[in-house]
N, C-alpha and C positions, 0 to 999 in steps of 0.2 A: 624553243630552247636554244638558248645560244652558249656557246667557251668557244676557246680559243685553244685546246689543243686535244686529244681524243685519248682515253685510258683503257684497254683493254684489257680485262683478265682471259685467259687463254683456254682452256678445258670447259668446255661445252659454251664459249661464247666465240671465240675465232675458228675453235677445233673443235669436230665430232670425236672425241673421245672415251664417251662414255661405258662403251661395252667394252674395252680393253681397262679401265679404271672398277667400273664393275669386277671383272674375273680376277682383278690382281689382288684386292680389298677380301674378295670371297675367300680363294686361292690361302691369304695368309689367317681370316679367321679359320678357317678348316685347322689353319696347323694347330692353333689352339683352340679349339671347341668354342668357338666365340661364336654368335649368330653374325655371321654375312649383313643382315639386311641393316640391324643395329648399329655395324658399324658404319656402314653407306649413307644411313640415314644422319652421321656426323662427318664424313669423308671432304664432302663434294666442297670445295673452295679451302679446305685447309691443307697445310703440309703435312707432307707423312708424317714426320717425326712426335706433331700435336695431337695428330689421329691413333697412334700409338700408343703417346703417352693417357691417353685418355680410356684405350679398350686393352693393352698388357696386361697381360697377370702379373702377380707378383713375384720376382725373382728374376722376370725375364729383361735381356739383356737388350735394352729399349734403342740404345747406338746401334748393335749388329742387326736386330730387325728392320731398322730402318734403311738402312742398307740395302737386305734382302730389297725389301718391297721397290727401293729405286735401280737400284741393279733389273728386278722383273719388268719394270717401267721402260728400260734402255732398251730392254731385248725385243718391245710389242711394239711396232710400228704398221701393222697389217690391219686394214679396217679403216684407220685412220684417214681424216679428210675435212677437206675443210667446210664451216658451214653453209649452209645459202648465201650467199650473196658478200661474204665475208672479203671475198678476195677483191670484187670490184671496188669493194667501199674500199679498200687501204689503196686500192690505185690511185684516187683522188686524194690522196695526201701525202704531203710533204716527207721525208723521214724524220726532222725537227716537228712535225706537227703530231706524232702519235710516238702512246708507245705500250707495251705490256708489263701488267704487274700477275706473275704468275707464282702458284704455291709449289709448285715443279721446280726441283734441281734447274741449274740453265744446263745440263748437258741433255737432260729430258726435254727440254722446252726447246731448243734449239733441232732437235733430233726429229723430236714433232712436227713441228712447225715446217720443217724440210718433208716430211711422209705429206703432211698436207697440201704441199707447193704453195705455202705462202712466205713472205717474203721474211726476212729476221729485221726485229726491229734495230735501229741504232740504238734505243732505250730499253734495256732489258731488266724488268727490277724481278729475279727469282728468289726460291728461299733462301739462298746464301748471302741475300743482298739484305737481309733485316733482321730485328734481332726475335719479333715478333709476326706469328702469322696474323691471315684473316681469321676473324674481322677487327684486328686489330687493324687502326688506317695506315699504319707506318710504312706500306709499302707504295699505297697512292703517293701519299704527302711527298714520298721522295723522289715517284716518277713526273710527278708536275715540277718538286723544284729542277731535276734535271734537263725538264723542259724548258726552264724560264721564265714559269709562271707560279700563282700560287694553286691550292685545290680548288679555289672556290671559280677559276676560272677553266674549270677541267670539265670534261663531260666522260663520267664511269659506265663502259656496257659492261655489265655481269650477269652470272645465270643463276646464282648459288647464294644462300640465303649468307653465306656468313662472308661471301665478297659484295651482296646488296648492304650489307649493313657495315663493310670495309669504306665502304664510296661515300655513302651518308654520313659516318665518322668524319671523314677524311672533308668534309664541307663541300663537295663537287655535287652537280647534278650527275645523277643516276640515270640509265636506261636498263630495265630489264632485258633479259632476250630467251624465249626458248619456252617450253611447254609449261615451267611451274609457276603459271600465272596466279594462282595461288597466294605468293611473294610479293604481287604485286602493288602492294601499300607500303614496302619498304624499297622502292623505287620513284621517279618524277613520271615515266610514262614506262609503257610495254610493249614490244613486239617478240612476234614470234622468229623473224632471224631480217636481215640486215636490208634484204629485199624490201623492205615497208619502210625503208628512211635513206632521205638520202644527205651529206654533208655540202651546204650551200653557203657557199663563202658570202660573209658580210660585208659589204662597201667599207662599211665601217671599223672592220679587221676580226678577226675571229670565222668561226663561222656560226651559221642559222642550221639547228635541224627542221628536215619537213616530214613529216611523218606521211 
């Protein structure tokens, strides 16, 4: 698999964050008698405020809950950390050769990304930065052209079905990462974390993955 510049979405593919995403998702259906699992099972790759507007009742005040839940987000940094092999791979690259596209506020994403001790990208596409979430591609499309390329010359690792089908939109090569191999027919190849590939610069420019 070869591109020329690396995509990453951030929550459960650079960062272990899931047991603090878990409790904050349960945490706000509790306030409203909504099943927990229901909404998790729509949560994982989208922004708060679509995961809201999707499981809100009626009447309720979908701006100020969105809030809540990002406010709860700022305050959890305990737990947090980064994946296997996550950190070594971004050492072998440039700050122009990567970047993240996350459905996290940037003051969450950056917050994170510091609990985890990896580094903040120079490319940051969060939800402020698009008008649409995943799996809408809009937030790829526009971390590639900040890169200087186009998608199709991008290579997307995500972990979440509705940022795998963000990457495939978006015309890049896909890498899955992480237990829901499941998913994986809506990716080019799968690994379980970052350890099983490494980025091998091409004579030619770009680089070559090797799995």
């Amino acid at each position: 698999m070869r591109g020329k510049v690396f995509l990453f979405d951030m929550d459960g593919t650079l960062i272990d964050s899931n047991g603090v995403i878990e409790e904050i998702w349960h945490r706000w259906a509790g306030r409203h008698g909504i099943d927990g699992h229901a909404v998790l099972a729509k949560a994982h790759g989208r922004q708060a405020a679509e995961t809201i507007r999707l499981f809100a009742p009626g009447g309720v005040d979908q701006e100020a809950e969105t809030a809540w839940v990002n406010e709860q987000a700022a305050r959890e940094t305990k737990g947090i950390k980064a994946t296997p092999g996550a950190k070594a791979f971004l050492a072998q690259l440039e700050p122009y050769e990567w970047a993240i596209v996350t459905s996290a506020k940037r003051f969450i994403a950056e917050q994170w990304l510091a609990a985890a001790g990896l580094p903040q990208p120079r490319t940051l596409i969060a939800a402020e930065d698009v008008s649409r979430s995943k799996p809408d591609p809009e937030g790829y499309r526009k971390a590639a052209q900040h890169l200087g390329c186009a998608a199709a010359d991008a290579i997307v690792f995500e972990d979440a079905q509705a940022g795998l089908e963000a990457g495939r939109q978006a015309g890049a090569k896909v890498v899955g990462i992480g237990s829901a191999s499941h998913l994986s027919h809506l990716a080019d190849s799968w690994i379980s974390s970052f350890r099983q590939v490494d980025p091998l610069r091409d004579p030619s420019g770009g680089f070559r993955l090797q799995f």
